[in-house]
N, C-alpha and C positions, 0 to 999 in steps of 0.2 A: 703378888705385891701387897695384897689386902690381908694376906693372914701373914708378910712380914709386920706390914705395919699394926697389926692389931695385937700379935703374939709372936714376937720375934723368936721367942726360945722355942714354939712349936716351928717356925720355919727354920731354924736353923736343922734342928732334927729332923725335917722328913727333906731338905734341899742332899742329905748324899743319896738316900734312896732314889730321890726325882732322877739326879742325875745318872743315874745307874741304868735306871727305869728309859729313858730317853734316848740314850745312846743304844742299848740293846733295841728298843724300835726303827731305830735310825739305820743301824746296820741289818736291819730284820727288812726294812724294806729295800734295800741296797741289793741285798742278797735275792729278793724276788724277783728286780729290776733282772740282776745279772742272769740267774736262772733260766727266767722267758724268754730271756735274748742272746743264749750260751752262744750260738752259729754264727748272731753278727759280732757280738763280741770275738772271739776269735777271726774273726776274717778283718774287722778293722783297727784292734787294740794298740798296732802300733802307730796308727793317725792319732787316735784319740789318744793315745796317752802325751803327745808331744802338745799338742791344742792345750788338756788341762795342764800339763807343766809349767807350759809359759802363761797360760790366761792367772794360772796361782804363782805363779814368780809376781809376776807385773802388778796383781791385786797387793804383794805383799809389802813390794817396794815403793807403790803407791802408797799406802797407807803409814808406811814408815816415816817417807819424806815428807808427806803433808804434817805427820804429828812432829818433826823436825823441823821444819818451813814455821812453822806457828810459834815451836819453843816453849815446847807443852811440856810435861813433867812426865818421866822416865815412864812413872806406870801410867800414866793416859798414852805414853804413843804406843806402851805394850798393849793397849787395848785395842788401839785404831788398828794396829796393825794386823794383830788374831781375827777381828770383828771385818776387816776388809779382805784377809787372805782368805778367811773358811768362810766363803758365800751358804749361802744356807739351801744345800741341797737336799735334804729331805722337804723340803717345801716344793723346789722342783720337782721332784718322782710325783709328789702329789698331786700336783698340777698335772704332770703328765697321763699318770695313771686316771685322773680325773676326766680330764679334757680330750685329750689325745689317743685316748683306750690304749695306753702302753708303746705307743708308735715305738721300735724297734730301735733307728738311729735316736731319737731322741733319752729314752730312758736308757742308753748304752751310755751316752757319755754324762747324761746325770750322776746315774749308777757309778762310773768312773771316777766322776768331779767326787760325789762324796765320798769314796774309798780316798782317794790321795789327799782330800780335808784333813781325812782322819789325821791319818802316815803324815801328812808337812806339820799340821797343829799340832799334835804332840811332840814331832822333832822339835819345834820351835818352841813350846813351852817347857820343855825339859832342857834345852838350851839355857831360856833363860830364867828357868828355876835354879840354875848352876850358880847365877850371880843376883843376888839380892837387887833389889830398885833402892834399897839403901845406901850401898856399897858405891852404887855407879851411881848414884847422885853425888856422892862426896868426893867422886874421884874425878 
């Protein structure tokens, strides 16, 4: 935020590398998580995938109706709604691998939650990169 505000054209330049740079870490520890914990992964994958489905449904509809509820402008509820659906699970793993030394069921469905972030956010930003916030404000 400090070297937007001070040299916005350097932060515009190095914000696609950040971004690159970020998500590669994020899937990098995703992939450790899942790795250390291949055997329970497998023996519980199909619990946990239904948990994160609906825990990321319900975050997503929540965040939709509240920026609806309020009568917010198209691109603030596209925000509330990305920013409330994709919980920020590499911050989990971190916590876990920090605190918890990897505990097994827990880094399983972190690892989980952030893989399906990915897979919903990008379905859902590519959905609505299909239709401008110009388009459907006018309409």
């Amino acid at each position: 935020m400090l070297i937007n505000y001070k040299m916005p054209e350097l932060a515009l330049k190095i914000a696609k590398k950040l971004k690159i740079v970020s998500l590669v870490f994020f899937i990098g520890l995703v992939f450790i998580a899942l790795y250390n914990n291949r055997i329970i992964f497998m023996d519980y994958i199909l619990y946990v995938f239904w948990i994160v489905l609906a825990h990321n449904l319900l975050a997503f509809t929540t965040g939709y109706g509240i920026g609806k509820l309020f009568k917010l402008p198209v691109d603030s509820i596209r925000s509330i709604t990305i920013e409330t659906g994709i919980q920020n699970s590499g911050l989990g793993l971190l916590l876990i691998f920090t605190f918890f030394d990897g505990l097994g069921g827990m880094a399983l469905l972190a690892a989980f939650w952030g893989i399906w972030h990915i897979v919903s956010g990008l379905i859902l930003a590519t959905f609505w990169n299909r239709k401008s916030v110009a388009k459907e404000t006018i309409a």
